[in-house]
N, C-alpha and C positions, 0 to 999 in steps of 0.2 A: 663543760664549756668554761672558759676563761673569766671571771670575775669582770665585769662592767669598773673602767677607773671612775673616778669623782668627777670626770669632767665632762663623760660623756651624761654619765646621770645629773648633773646640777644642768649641761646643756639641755638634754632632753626636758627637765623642767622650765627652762628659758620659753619652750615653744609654747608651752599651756600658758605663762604668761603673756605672752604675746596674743593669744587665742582669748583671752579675758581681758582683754583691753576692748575689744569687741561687742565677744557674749555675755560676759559679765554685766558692763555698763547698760549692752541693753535688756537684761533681765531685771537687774534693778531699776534702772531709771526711766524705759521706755514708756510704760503706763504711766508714771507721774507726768513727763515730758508731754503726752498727748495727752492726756485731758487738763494740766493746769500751762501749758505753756503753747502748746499747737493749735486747745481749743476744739478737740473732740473732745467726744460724750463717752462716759464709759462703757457704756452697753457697744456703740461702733468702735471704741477700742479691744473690747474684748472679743468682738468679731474678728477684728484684723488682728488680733493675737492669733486666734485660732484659725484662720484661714492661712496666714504668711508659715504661720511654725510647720503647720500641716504639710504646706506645699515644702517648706524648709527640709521635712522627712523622708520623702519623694526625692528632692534635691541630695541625697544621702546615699539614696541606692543610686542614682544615675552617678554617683561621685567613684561610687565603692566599685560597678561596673571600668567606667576609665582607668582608676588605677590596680584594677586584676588586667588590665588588658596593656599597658603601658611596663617599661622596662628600660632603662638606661643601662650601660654598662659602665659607664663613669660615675654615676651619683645613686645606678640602684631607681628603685621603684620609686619612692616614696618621696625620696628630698625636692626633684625638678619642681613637684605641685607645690612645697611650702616654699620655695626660691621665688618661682615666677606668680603664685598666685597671693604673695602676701600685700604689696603693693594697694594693689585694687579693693582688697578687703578692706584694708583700713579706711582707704580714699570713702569707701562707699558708707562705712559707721559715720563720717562726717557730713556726707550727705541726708545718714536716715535722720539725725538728730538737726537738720538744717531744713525743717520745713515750713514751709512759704505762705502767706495768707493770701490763698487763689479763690477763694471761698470756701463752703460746705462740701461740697464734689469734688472742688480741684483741689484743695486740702487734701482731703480722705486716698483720692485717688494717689497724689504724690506719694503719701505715706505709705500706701501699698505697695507700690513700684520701688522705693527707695528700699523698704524693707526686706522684699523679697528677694532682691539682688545681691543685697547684705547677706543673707541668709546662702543663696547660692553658693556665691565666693567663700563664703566661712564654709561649706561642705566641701569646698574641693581643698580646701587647706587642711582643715579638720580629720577628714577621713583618711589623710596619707599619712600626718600625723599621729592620729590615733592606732593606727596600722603598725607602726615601725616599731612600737614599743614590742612586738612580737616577734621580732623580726631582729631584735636586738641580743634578745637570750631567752633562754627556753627555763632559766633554774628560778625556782618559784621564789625564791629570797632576794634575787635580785629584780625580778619585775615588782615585787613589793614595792622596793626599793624606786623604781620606776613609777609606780602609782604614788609613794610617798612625794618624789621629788616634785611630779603632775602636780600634785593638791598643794603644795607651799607654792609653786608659781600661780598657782589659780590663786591661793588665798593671800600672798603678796597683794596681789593687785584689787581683790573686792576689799580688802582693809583697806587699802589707799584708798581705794575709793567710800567705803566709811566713814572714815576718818576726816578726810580733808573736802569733800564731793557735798556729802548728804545734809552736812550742816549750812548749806549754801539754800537747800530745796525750802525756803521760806516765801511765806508770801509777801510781796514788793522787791523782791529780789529780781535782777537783770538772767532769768536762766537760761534766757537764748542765748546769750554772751557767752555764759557759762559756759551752754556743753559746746558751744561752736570752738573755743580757746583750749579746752579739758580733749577732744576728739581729735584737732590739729597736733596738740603734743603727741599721742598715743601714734601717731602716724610714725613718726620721727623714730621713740622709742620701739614702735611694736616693730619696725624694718629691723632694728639692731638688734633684736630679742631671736625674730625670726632665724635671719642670719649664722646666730649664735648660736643656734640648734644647726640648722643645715651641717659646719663646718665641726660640728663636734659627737652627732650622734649619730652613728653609722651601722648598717644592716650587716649581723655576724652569723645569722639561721642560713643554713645549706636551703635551697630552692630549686627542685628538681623540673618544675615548670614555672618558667619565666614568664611567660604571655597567659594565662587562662582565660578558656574559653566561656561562653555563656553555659553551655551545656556543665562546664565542670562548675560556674560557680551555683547553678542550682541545683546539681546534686550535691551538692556540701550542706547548702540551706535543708534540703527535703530527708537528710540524714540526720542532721546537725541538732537532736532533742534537749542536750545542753544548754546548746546556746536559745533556743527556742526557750527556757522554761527563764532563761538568765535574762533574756530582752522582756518578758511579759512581766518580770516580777519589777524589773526596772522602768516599764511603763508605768505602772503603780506607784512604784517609790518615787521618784518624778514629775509627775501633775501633783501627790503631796507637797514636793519641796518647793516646784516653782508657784504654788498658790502660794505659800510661806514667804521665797522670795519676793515676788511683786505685790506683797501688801507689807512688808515688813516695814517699811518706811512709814506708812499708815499708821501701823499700829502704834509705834514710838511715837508719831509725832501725834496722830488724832483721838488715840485711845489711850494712852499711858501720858499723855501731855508732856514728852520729855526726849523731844528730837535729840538733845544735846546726848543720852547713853548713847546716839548711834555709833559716834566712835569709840565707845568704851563697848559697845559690842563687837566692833569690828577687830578693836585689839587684842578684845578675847580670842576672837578666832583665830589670830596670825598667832598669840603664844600656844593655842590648843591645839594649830595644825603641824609647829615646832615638834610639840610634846610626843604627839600620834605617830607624826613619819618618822618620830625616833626609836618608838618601841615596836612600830605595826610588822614589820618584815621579823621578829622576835616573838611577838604573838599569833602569827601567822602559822609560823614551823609549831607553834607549842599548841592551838586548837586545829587550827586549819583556818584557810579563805571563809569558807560556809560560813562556819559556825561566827564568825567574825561580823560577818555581813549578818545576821539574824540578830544575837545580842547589839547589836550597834544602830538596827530598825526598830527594836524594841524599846533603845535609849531614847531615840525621836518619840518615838510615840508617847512617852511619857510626857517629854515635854509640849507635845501640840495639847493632849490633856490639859494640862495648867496653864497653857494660854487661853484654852477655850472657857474653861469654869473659872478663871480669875477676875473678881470684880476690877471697874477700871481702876477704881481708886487703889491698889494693892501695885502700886508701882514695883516694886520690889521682887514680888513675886512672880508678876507677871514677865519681870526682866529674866528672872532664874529661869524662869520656864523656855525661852528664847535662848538662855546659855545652854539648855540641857540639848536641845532639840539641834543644836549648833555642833554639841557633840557628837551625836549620833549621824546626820548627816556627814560629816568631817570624816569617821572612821568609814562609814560604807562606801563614802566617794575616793578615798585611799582603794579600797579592798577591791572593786568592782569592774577598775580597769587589768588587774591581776584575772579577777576570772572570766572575765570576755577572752583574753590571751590565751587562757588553758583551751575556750572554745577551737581555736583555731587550729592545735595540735588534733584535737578530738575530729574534727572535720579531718584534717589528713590525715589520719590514721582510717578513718571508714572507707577515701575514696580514694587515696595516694596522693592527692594535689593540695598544697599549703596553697588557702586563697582568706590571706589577711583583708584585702579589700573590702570583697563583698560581705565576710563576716562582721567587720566593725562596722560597715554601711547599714547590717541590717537593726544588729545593737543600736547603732546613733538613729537609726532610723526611728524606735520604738521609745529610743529615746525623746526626743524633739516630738514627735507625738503627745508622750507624756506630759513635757514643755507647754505644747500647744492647749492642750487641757487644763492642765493647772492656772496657765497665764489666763484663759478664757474664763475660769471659774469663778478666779480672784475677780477679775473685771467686773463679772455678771455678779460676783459675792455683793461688791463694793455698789453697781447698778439697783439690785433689791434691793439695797437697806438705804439707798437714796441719797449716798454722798452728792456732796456740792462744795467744787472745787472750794477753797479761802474762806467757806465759811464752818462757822462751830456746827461740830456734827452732833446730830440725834441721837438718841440712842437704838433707834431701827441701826444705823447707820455703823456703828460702833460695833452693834452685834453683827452685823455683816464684814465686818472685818474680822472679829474673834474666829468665825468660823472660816474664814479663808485662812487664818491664821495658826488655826489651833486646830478646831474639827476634822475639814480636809484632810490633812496632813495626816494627821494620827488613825482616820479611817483608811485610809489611801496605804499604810503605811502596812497598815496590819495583813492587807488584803497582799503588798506584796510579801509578808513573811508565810504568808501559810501557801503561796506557791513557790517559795525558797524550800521551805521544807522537803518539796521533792526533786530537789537539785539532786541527781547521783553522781556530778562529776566532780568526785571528791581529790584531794590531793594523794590521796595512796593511789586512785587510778589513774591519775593522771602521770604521775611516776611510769606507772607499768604501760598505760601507751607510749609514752617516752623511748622507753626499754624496746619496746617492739619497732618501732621507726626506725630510730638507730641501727637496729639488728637487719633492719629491711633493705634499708643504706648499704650498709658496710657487706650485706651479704648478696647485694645486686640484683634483689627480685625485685620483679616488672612491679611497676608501680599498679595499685588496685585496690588499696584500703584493706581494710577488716575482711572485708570477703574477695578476693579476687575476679572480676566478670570474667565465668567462661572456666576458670583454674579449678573451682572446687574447692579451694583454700578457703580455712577459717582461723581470724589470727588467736595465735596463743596468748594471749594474754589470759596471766594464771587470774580464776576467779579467787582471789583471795580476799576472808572475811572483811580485811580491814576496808578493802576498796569497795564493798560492795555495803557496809554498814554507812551512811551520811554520816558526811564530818560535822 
């Protein structure tokens, strides 16, 4: 297949930016936002983390069903949802971060409603999104290249928001101003980001069914052991990162006394995710996606270690340990959206029907799951040890953040490498299903997967050592 230009790849990253104007803001800033500036408690904010993400994951498959079932012939599956549904999404972050003093109940309630609507709208953007990166090319160097481009538009915009955002989250500071003025821009920007992906990154994978059915998208899930071991290990790695996430702000400013590295952390990450998406598609081909993703969980893990056993007073080291852990997420969140993409060759080659939808639906689903866990942990982390908003914290308090910040993360972390381990969809077999598709294509048998129902056919795909040893 034909090499992706520069423009379609720097577009396709345009839309993850646009998509972190959103998710980003509110992984970072939504937990501060409701307990020091909306005036919920953290224990009820950690509720409504884990009840909104949940229903958010839910929100993921019913997204992933719509666009298996949906098909344009002018724009292709995937583009109409990020066209007409980008608008509303944005409209709705300005609303979750705009809540009103109704009381205790009408508070809590607003923010429920406002959030989960967010949450909606961001799955039906998201998932068609997420989808097309498959749908773009099939050569493993260049969807690298596409998860590279992903993580510099995601990490563009958490650095801005770093940098220029977090040093604002001070107590006596105007924050409803803030995010109501910071949420209006993003509207404006995120429509022209979106846009910018629409008109530049386009579906070049042959698709033998345009509409799928329900029947065919759960027989791809109930075949599909790949992607099944890919989404559990990423539930894992995920409630570690967003417990890390939504106390990171904490830790800087209430445990290390030193808000002001936030954007010297931030700026690490924009030069570290430069660095990665310039060698990751080159280290890729030279160990494999796996092996990538394992060395890269085991980098994280080191550093949630050294956040968790560093006293506060050890500014220094406990900032390395946040650089390290920065690394390690950076490389797996590059590597990750490459092997959900191999999932979806693997599903059509068992059943004959390419169903990007439902497959990234169920990934993002176990994703946000994940989300929902981490963000509810950090809460309840921050709830035991007895934070209280604007004032100097305890050290119950302190150590309840270490462990959202450090512990979590690096237990959470380990438990998804040792079900990475029995990943078998390595990059040599993923080649050789490749091979077999194409062969099935060009040489006109009925569509039917691996096995054919009814035909007796079993596919040739050679068992050769390299495909069958883990990369």
């Amino acid at each position: 297949m034909k090499k992706l230009s520069k423009l379609s790849i720097v577009g396709y990253g345009a839309g993850d930016a646009a998509n972190n104007l959103a998710f980003t803001t509110a992984t970072m800033f939504l937990l501060v936002y409701y307990t020091d500036v909306a005036g919920i408690s953290a224990a009820a904010a950690g509720t409504l983390l884990l009840s909104v993400r949940i229903f958010d994951a839910f929100a993921d498959v019913f997204a992933g069903r719509v666009v298996d079932r949906t098909f344009s012939k002018r724009f292709g599956k995937f583009r109409p949802f990020i066209m007409f549904g980008s608008i509303p999404l944005l409209l709705l972050s300005v609303a979750t971060f705009s809540v009103p003093q109704l009381g205790e109940s009408g508070t809590l309630l607003y923010a429920y409603v406002t959030y989960a609507a967010l949450g909606l709208a961001y799955s039906l953007v998201n998932i068609p999104y997420g989808s097309l990166a498959g749908a773009m090319t099939q050569d493993p160097g260049e969807r690298a290249k596409l998860g590279s481009a992903r993580m510099v538009g995601a990490l563009l915009v958490g650095s801005a928001l770093g940098i220029f955002v977090a040093p604002l989250i001070k107590p006596g500071a105007d924050l409803q101003g803030t995010f109501t003025t910071i949420t209006l821009v993003f509207v404006a920007i995120g429509a022209a980001l979106y846009f910018f992906t629409v008109l530049t990154a386009k579906e070049r994978v042959h698709r033998a069914v345009p509409n799928v059915t329900l029947k065919q998208s759960m027989d791809t899930l109930r075949t599909n052991k790949p992607l099944l071991m890919l989404c559990l290990s990423s539930f894992f790695f995920l409630t570690g990162y967003l417990a890390l996430t939504s106390v990171q702000l904490y830790y800087l400013r209430d445990v290390l006394g030193r808000l002001d590295l936030y954007p010297v952390l931030s700026i690490a990450q924009l030069v570290l995710t430069f660095v990665l998406a310039a060698f990751m598609p080159r280290l890729v081909r030279a160990i494999g996606k796996k092996r990538v993703y394992i060395y890269s969980s085991l980098v994280t893990v080191v550093g949630g270690t050294i956040i968790f056993f560093t006293p506060a007073s050890q500014v220094w080291i406990g900032f390395t340990g946040l650089l390290i852990s920065v690394v390690g997420v950076l490389a797996v969140n590059i590597v990750v959206w490459a092997l959900e993409a191999d999932t979806v060759e693997y599903g059509e080659w068992k059943t004959g029907v390419r169903t990007e939808g439902i497959t990234y639906a169920l990934f993002s689903f176990t994703r946000k799951t994940g989300q929902a866990v981490g963000g509810a942990l950090a809460a309840y982390a921050l709830a035991l040890g007895g934070y209280k908003s604007g004032a100097t914290q305890s050290a119950e308090a302190v150590f309840g953040i270490q462990v959202a910040a450090g512990a979590l993360p690096a237990i959470l972390t380990i438990l998804a490498v040792l079900v990475m381990t029995k990943y078998k969809l390595t990059d040599a077999l993923h080649a050789e299903i490749l091979t077999e598709i194409r062969a099935r294509r060009e040489s006109g048998a009925p569509d039917g997967g691996a096995s054919a129902p009814g035909s007796g056919r079993t596919a040739s795909v050679p068992a050769a050592p390299s495909a069958a040893t883990p990369n």
